[in-house]
C-alpha positions as CSV (number, residue, x, y, z in Angstrom):
1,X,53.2,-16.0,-37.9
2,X,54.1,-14.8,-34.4
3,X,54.9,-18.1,-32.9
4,X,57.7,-18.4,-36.5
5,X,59.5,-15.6,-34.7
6,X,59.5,-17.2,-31.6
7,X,60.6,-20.6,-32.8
8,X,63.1,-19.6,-35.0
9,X,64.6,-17.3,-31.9
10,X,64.1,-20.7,-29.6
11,X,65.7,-22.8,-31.6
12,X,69.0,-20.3,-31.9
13,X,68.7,-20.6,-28.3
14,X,68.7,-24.1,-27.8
15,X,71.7,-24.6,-29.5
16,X,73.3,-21.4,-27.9
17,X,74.0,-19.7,-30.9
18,X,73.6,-15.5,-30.8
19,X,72.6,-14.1,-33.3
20,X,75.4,-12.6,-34.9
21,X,76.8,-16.2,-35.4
22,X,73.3,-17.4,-36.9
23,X,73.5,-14.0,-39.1
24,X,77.3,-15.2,-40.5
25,X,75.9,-18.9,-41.2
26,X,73.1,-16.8,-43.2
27,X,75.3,-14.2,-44.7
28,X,73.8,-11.4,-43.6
29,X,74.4,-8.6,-40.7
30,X,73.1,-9.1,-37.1
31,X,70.8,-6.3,-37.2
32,X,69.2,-7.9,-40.5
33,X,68.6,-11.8,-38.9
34,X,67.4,-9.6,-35.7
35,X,64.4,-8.2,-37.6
36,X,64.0,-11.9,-39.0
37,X,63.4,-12.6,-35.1
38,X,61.2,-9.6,-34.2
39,X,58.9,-10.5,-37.0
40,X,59.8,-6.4,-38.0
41,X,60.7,-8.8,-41.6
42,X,59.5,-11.4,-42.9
43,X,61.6,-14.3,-43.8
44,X,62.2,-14.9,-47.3
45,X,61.9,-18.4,-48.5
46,X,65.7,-18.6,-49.2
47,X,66.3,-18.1,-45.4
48,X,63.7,-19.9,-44.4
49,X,65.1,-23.5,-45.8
50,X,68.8,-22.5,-45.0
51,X,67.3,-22.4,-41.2
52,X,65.3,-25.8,-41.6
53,X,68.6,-27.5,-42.6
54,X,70.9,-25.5,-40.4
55,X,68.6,-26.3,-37.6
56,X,67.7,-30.5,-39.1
57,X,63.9,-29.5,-38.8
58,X,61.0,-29.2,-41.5
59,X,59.6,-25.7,-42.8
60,X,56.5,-26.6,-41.4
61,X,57.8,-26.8,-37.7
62,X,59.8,-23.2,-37.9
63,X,56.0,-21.8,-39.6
64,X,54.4,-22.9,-36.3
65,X,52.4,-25.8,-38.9
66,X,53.5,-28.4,-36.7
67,X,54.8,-28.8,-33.1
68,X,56.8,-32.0,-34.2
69,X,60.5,-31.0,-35.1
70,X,60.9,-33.6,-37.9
71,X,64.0,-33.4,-39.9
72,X,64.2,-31.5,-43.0
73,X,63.3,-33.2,-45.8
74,X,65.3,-32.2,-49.1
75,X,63.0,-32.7,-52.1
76,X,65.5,-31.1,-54.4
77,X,64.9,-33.5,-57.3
78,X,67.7,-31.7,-59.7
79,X,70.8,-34.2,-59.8
């Protein structure tokens, strides 16, 4: 779970975003995402596929399953 908190943190980073602007994409304070990146709170699934499409990576890579950032993958069958 630790290396989540760091990839989700590096990936803000690459694309230098802080994290207040991350935190208004999410809708949510700064101080909330910031315990998102601390691992102080876990990420609830919600936040956790807004990143993989904010971010055009898979859940897998931002859980640390994978070291390959493929793109997110919407699987959302409802139409």
């Amino acid at each position: 779970m630790r290396r989540m908190y760091r990839r989700i943190r590096d990936l803000r980073e690459d694309h230098d975003l802080n994290q207040t602007e991350v935190a208004k994409m999410l809708g949510m304070s700064q101080t909330g995402y910031s315990k998102y990146e601390t691992g102080e709170n876990d990420l609830p699934t919600d936040v956790l596929i807004r990143l993989a499409q904010f971010y055009n990576t898979s859940i897998d890579y931002l859980l640390g399953q994978t070291d390959e950032p493929k793109r997110y993958a919407n699987t959302d069958t409802k139409k």
